[in-house]
Backbone as numpy.savetxt, mean C-alpha at the origin, in Angstrom:
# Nx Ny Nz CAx CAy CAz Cx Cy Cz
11.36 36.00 23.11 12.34 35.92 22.04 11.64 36.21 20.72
12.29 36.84 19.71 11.70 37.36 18.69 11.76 36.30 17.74
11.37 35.97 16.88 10.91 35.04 15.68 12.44 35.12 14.83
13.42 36.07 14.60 14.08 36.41 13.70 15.66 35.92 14.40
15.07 35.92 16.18 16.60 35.49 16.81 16.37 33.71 16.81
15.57 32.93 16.79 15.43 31.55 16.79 17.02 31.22 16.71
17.03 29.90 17.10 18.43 29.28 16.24 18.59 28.55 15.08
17.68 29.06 13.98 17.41 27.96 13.00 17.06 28.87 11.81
17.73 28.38 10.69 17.37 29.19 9.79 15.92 29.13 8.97
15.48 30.33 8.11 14.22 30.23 7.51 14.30 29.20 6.75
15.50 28.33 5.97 15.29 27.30 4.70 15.13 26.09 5.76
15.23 26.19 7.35 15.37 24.77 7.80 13.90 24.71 8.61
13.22 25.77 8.76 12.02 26.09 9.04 10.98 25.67 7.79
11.13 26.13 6.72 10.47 25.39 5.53 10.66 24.15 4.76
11.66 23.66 5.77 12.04 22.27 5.22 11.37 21.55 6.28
11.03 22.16 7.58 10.04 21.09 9.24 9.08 21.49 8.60
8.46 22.57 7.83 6.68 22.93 7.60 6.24 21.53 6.69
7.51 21.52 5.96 7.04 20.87 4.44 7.10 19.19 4.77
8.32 19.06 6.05 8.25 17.35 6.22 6.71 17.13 7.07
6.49 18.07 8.08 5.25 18.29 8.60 3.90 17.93 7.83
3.94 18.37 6.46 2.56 18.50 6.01 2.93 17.50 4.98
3.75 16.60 4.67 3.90 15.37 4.08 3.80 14.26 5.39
3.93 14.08 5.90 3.78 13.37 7.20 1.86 13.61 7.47
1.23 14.27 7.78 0.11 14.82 7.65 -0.34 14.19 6.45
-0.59 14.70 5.70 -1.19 13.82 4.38 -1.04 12.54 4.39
0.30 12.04 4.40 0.85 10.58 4.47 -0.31 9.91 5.92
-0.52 10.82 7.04 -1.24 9.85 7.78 -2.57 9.83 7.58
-3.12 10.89 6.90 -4.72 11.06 6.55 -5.00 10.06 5.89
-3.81 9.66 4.49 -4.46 8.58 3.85 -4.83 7.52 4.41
-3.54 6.80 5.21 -3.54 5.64 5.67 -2.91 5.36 6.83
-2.48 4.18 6.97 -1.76 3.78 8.44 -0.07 4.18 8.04
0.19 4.77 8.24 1.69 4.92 7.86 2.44 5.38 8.94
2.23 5.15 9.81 2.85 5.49 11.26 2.17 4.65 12.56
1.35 4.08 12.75 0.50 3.23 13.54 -0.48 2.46 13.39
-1.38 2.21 14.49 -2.43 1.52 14.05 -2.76 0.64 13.54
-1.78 -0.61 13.55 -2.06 -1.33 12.10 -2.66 -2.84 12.30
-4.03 -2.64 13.12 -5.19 -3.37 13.89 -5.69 -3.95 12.82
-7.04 -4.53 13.37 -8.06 -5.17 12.00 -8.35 -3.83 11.45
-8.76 -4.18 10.28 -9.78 -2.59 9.54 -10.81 -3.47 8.92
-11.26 -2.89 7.74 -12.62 -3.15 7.33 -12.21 -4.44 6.51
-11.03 -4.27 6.08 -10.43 -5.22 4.96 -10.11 -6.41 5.81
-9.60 -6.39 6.70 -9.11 -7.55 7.76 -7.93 -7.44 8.13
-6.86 -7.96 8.42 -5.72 -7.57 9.35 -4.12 -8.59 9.24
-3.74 -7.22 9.79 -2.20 -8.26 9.39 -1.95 -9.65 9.53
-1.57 -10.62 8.80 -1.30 -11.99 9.06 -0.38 -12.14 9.80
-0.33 -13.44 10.51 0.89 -14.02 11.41 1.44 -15.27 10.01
2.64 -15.37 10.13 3.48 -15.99 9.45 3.01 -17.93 9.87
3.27 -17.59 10.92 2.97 -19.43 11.16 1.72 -19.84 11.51
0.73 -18.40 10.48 -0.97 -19.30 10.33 -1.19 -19.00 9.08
-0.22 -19.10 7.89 -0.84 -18.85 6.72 -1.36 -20.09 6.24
-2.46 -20.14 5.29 -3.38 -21.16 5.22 -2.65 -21.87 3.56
-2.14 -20.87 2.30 -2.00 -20.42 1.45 -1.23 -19.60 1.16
0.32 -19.90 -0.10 0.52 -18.82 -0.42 0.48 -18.30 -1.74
0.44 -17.10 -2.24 -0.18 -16.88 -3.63 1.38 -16.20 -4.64
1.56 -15.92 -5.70 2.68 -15.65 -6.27 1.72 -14.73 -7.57
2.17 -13.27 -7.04 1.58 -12.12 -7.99 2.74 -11.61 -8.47
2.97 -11.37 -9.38 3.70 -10.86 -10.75 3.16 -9.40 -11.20
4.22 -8.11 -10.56 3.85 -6.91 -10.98 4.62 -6.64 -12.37
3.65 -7.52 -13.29 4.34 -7.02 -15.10 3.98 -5.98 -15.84
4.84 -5.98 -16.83 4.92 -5.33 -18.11 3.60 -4.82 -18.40
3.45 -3.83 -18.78 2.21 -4.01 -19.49 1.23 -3.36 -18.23
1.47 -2.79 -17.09 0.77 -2.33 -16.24 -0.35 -3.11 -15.62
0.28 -4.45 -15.03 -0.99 -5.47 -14.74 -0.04 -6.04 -14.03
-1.32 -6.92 -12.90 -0.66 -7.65 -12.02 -1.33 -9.01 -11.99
-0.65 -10.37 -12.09 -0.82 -11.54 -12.66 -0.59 -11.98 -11.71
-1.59 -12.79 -10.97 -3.18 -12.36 -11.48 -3.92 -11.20 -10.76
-5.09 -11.07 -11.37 -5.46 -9.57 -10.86 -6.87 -9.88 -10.05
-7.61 -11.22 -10.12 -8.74 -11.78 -9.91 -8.23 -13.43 -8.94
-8.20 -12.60 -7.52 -8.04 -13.63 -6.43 -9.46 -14.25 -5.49
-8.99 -15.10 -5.47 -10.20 -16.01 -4.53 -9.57 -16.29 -2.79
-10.64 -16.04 -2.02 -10.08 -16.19 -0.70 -11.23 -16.45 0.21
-11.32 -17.42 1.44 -12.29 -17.36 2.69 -12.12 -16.64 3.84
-13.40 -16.34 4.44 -13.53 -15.32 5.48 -12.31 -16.37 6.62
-11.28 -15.40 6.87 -10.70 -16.20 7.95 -9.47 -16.56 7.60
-8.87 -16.79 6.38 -8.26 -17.32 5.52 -7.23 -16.36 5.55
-5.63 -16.76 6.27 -4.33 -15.80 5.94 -3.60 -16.09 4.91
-3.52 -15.48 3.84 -2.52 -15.55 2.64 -1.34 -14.31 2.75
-0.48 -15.39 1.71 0.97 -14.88 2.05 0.99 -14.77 0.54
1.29 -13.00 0.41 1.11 -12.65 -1.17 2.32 -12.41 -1.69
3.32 -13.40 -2.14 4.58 -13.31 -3.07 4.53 -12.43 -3.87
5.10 -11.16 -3.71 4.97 -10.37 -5.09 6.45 -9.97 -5.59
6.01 -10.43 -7.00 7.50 -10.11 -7.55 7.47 -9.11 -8.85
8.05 -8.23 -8.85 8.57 -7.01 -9.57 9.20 -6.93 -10.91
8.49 -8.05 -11.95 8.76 -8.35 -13.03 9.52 -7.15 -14.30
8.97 -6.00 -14.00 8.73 -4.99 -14.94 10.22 -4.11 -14.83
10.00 -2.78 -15.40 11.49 -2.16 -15.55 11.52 -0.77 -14.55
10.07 -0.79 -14.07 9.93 0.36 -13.31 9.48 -0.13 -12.07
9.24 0.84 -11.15 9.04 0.97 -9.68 7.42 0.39 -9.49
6.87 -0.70 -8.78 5.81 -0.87 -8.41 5.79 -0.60 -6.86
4.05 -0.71 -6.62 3.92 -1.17 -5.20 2.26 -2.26 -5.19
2.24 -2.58 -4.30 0.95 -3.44 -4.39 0.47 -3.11 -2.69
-0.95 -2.81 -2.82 -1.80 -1.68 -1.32 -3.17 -2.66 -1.77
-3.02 -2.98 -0.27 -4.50 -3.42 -0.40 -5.66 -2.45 -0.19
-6.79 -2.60 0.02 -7.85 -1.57 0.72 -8.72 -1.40 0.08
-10.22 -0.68 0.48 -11.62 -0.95 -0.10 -10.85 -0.43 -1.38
-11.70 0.61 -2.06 -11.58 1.12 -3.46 -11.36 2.63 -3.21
-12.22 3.02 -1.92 -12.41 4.21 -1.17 -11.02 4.90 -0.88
-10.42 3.67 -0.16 -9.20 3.84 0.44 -8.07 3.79 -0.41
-7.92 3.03 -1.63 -6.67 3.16 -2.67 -6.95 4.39 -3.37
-8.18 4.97 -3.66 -8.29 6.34 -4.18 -8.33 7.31 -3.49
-8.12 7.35 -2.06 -7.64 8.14 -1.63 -6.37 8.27 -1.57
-5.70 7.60 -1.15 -4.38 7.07 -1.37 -3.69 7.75 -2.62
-3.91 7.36 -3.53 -4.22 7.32 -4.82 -3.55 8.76 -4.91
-4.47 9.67 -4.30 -4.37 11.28 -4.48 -3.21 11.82 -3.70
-2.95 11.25 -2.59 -1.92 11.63 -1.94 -0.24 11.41 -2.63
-0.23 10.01 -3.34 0.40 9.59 -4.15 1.11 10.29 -5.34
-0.34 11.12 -5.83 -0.07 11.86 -7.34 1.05 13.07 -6.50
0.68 13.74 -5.46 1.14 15.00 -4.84 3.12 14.21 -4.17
2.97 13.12 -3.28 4.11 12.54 -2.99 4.71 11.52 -3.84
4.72 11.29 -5.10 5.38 10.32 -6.27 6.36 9.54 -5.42
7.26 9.81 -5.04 8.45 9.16 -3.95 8.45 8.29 -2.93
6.95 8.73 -2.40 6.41 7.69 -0.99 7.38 6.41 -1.35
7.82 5.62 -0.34 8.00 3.88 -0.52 6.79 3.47 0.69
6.89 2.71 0.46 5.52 2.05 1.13 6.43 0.26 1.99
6.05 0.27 3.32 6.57 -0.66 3.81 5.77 -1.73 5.08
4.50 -1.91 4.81 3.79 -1.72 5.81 2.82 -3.04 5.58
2.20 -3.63 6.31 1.60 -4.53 6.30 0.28 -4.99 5.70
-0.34 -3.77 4.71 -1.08 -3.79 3.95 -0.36 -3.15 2.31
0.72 -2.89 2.39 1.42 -2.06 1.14 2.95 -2.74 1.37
3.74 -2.78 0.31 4.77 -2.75 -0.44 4.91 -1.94 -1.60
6.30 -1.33 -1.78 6.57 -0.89 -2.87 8.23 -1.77 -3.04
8.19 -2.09 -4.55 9.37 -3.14 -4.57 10.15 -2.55 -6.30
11.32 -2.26 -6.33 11.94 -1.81 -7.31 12.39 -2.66 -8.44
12.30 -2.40 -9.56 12.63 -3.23 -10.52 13.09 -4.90 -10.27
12.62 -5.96 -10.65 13.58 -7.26 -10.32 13.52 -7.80 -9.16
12.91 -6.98 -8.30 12.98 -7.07 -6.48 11.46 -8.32 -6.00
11.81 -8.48 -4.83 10.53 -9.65 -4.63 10.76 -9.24 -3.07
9.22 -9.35 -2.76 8.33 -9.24 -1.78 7.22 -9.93 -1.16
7.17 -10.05 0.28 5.68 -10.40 0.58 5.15 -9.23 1.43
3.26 -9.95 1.12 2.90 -9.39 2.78 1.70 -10.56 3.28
1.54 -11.01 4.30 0.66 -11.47 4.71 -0.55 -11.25 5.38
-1.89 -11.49 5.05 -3.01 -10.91 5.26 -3.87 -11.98 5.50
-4.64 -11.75 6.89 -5.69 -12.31 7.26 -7.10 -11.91 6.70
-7.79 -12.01 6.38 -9.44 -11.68 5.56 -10.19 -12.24 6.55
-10.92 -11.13 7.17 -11.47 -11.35 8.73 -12.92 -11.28 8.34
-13.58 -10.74 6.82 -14.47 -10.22 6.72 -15.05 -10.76 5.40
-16.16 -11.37 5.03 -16.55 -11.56 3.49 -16.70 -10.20 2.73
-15.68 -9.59 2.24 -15.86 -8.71 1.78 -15.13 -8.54 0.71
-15.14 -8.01 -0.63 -14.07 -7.40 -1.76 -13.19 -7.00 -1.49
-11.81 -7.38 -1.66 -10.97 -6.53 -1.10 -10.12 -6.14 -2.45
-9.33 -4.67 -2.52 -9.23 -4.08 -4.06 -7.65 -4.06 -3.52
-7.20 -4.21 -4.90 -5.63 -4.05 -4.96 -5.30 -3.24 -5.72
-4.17 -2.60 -5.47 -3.90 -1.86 -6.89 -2.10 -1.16 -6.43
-2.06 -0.46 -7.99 -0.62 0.02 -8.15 -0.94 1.83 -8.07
-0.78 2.13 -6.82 -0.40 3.44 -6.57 0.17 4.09 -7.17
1.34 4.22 -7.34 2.25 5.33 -8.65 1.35 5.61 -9.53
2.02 7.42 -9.69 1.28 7.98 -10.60 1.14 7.09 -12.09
-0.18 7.22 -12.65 -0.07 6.93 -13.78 -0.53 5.28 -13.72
0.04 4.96 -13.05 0.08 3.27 -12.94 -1.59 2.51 -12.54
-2.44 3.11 -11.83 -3.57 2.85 -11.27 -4.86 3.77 -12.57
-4.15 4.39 -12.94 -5.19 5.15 -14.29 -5.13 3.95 -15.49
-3.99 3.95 -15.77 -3.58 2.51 -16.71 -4.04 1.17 -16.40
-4.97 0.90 -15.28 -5.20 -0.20 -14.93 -4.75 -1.63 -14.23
-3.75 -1.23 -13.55 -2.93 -1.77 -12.59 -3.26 -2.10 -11.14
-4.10 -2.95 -11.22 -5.35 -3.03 -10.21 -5.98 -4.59 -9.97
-6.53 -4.71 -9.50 -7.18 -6.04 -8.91 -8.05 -6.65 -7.78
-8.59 -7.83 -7.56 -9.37 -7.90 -6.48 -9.49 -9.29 -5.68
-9.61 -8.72 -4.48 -9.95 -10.67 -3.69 -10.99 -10.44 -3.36
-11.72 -11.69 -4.03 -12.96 -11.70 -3.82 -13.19 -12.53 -2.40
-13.97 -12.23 -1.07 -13.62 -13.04 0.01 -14.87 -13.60 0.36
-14.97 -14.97 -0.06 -16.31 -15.76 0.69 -16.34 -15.92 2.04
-18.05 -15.82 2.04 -18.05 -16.44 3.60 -17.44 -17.64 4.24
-17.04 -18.76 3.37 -16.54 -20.09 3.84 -16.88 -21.27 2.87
């Protein structure tokens, strides 16, 4: 069969290339379709072992209150985030490596929503959690993805002791 008899037109062919290679990017960055095991950061929480829960405020002013968290290796927190401001946030955990990569994919897909067990994105007024186990003494970096929003300083960190 020739390329030109298909049953599908050329605009619906460049509309599968283009969901294709957003899907693609979207999974290079991160987990956005599977996988969503321990990683380096530590791993999804279970609800009826949170140790702690915390109440972050994505405000005004391109900051998230508070931006300097304390946590133990082992330790599941349940991160209340609420959407103080007039625009669109999200709050992504991950090394620094990983939100700037992210980061880039972001600038190219502005629209992404994010729904996933290391990320939220929550719209004006809106409130959210996610719960996270910290499997690892390690830094773990937060930040606000949307363009613009992570250049401005919309960012943060859990610092995770050994115990």
């Amino acid at each position: 069969m020739k390329f030109s008899k298909l049953p599908f037109s050329k605009s619906s062919t460049l509309v599968a290339i283009a969901l294709l290679a957003a899907s693609s990017a979207a999974s290079a960055a991160g987990a956005h379709g599977g996988g969503h095991g321990e990683s380096s950061i530590g791993k999804p929480g279970v609800a009826a072992k949170v140790n702690r829960t915390i109440q972050v405020e994505m405000a005004n002013g391109m900051r998230f209150k508070p931006s300097a968290i304390h946590a133990k290796k082992g330790e599941t927190i349940r991160f209340v985030l609420k959407n103080t401001d007039g625009v669109k946030h999200e709050f992504s955990l991950g090394t620094e490596q990983e939100l700037l990569d992210h980061y880039e994919v972001m600038k190219k897909f502005p629209d992404m929503e994010h729904d996933e067990p290391n990320k939220i994105s929550l719209a004006p007024g809106k409130q959210g959690e996610i719960i996270w186990q910290f499997t690892k003494a390690v830094d773990v970096d937060f930040a606000c993805l949307h363009p613009g929003h992570f250049d401005a300083g919309m960012k943060g960190q859990v610092k995770v002791a050994a115990k």
